[in-house]
C-alpha positions as a Markdown table, in Angstrom:
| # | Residue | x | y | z |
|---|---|---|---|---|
| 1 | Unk | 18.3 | 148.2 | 127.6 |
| 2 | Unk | 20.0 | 148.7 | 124.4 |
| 3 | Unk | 22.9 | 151.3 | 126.0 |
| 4 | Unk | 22.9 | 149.2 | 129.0 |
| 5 | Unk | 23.9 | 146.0 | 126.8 |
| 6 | Unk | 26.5 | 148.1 | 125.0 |
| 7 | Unk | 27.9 | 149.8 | 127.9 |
| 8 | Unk | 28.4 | 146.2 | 130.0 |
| 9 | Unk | 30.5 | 145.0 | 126.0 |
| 10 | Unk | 32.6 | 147.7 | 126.6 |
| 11 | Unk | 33.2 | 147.4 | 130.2 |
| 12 | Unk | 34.5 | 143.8 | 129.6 |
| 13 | Unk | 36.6 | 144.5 | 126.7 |
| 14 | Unk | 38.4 | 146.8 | 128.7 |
| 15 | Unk | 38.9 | 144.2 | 131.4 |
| 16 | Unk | 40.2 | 141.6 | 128.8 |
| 17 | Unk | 42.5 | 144.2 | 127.6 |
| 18 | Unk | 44.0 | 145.8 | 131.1 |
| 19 | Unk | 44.3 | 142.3 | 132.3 |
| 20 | Unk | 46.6 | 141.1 | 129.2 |
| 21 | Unk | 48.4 | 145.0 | 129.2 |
| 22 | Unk | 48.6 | 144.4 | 132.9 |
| 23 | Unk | 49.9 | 140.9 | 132.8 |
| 24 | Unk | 52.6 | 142.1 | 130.3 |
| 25 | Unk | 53.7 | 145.0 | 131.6 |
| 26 | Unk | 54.2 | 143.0 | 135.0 |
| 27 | Unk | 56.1 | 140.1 | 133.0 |
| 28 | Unk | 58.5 | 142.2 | 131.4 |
| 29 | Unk | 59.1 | 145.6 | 133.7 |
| 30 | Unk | 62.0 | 146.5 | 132.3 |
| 31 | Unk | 60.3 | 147.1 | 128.5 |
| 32 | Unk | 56.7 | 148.2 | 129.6 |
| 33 | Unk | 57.0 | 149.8 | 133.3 |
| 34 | Unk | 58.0 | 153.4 | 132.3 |
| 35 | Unk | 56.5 | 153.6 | 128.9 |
| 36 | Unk | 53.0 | 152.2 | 130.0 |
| 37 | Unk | 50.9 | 155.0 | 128.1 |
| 38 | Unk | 52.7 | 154.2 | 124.8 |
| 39 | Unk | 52.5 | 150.8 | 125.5 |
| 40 | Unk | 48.7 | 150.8 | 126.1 |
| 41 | Unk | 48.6 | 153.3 | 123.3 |
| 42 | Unk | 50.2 | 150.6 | 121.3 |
| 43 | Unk | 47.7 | 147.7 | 122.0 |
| 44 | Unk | 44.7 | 149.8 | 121.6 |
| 45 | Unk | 45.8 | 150.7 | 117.3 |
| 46 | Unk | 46.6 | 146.9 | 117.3 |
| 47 | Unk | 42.9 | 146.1 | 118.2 |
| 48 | Unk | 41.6 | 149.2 | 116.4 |
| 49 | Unk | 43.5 | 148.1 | 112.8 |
| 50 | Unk | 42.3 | 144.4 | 113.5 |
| 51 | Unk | 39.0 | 144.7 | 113.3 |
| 52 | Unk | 38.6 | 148.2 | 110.9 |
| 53 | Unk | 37.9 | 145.3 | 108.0 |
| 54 | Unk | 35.0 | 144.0 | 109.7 |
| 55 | Unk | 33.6 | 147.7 | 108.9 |
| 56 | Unk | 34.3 | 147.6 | 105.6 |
| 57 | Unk | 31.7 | 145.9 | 102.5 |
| 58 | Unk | 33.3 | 142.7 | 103.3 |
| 59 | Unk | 33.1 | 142.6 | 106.9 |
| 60 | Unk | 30.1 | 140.2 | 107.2 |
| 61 | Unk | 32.4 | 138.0 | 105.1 |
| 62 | Unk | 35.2 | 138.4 | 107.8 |
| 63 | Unk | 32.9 | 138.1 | 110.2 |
| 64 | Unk | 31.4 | 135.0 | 109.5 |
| 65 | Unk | 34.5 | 133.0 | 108.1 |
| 66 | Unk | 36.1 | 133.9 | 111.3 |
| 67 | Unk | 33.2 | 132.6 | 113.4 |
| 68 | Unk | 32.9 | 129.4 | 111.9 |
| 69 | Unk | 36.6 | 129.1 | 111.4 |
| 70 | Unk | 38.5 | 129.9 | 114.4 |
| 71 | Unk | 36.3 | 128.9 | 117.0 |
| 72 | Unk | 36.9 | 125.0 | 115.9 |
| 73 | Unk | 40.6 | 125.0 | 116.8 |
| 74 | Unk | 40.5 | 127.0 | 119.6 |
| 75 | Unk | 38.0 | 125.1 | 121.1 |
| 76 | Unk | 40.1 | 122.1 | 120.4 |
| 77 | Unk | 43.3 | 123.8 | 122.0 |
| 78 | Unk | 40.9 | 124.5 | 125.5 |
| 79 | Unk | 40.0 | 120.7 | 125.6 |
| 80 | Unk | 43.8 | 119.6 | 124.8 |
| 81 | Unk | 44.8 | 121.9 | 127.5 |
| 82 | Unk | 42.2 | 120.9 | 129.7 |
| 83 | Unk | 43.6 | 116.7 | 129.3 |
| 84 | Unk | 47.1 | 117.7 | 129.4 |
| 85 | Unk | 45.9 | 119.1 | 132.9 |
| 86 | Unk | 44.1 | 116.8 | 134.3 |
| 87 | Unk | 46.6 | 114.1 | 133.1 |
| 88 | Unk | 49.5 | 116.5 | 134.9 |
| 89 | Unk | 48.2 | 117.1 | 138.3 |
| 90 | Unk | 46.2 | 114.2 | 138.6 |
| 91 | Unk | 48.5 | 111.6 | 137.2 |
| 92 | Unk | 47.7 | 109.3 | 134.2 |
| 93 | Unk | 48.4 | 106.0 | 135.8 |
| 94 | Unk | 46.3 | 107.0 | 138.8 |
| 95 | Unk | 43.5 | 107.7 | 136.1 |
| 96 | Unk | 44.3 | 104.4 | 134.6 |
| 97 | Unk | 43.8 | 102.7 | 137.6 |
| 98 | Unk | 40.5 | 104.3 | 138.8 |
| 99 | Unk | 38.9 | 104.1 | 135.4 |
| 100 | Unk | 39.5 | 100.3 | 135.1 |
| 101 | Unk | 38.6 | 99.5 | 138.5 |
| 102 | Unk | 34.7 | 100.1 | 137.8 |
């Protein structure tokens, strides 16, 4: 269970992280499209040197000050998103009006 659960983490970080390589390289082929190796290369000691301090004596500190910390404003970014959204495609005066007609 235990390798199964770690296997199916690892499997999903590497998705998250070919779809943003991917999505970059494909924005900007002129930079990324023949060094792809070094690119990936790149993103990969990014990630590695970003969380080597949660391995260290203070990483429960990190840890922990990051989960109660960041999660706040980026959950408040999704939900600002999210109205800025719904106001765009739907239209806030055709909100208006079916809100106040009930």
């Amino acid at each position: 269970f235990i390798l199964k659960t770690g296997k199916k983490k690892l499997l999903n970080l590497f998705a998250g992280l070919e779809s943003i390589i991917t999505g970059l390289c494909d924005e900007f082929p002129e930079l990324f499209a023949r060094r792809r190796p070094l690119f990936v290369l790149g993103v990969l000691i990014i990630c590695y040197l970003g969380a080597l301090p949660t391995c260290s004596q203070g990483g429960d500190y990190i840890v922990t000050l990051m989960s109660e910390i960041s999660v706040s404003p980026a959950l408040l970014l999704v939900v600002l998103i999210e109205c800025v959204a719904v106001s765009w495609f739907y239209g806030l005066i055709e909100s208006n009006f079916n809100t106040s007609k009930q």
